[in-house]
Steps between C-alpha positions, in 0.01 A plus 500: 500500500454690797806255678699534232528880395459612861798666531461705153098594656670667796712680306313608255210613746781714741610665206122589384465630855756630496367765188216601731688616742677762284450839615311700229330404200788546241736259738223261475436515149890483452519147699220353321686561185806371578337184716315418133771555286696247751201257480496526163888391439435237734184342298661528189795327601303204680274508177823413305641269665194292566426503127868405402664270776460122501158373651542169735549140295110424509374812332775444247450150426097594502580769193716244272853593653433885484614658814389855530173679420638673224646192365142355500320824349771438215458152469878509448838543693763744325768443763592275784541857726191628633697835505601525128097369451369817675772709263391355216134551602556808588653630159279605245651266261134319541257759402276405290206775495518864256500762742206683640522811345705436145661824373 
């Protein structure tokens, strides 16, 4: 892993470095912020598409023709698009639990 995300380690440790060399505290609290909410984007998108796009042909054919996670923690496709999958995943037209605090 270390071969293959090099690149993104560098840059991600000059930019953390980069925060401690702000000048006073509330600069450096300031860059933290924004480096995590920037991290944060980043993980969330990677999260989505690893969960959603097409695995390789062996991991498919290994999970009965089902080729994303979600696919397999469904046990089902809904579409042949991995994007219009994570849509309909994403809606809440799949909630099944009351809600936490009923009114």
């Amino acid at each position: 892993s270390k071969k293959k995300h090099k690149e993104l380690f560098v840059t991600a440790a000059t930019k953390l470095w980069e925060c401690f060399e702000a000048p006073t505290r509330r600069s450096f609290s300031q860059k933290i912020r924004k480096l995590v909410e920037a991290a944060e984007q980043n993980i969330r998108g990677w999260v989505l598409i690893k969960n959603f796009a097409q695995q390789n042909p062996k991991t498919v054919k290994q999970h009965a023709g089902l080729k994303s996670p979600a696919e397999q923690l469904n046990g089902r496709r809904y579409h042949d698009c991995w994007l219009q999958i994570l849509l309909i995943s994403s809606s809440l037209g799949g909630f099944r639990r009351a809600p936490l605090n009923p009114k």
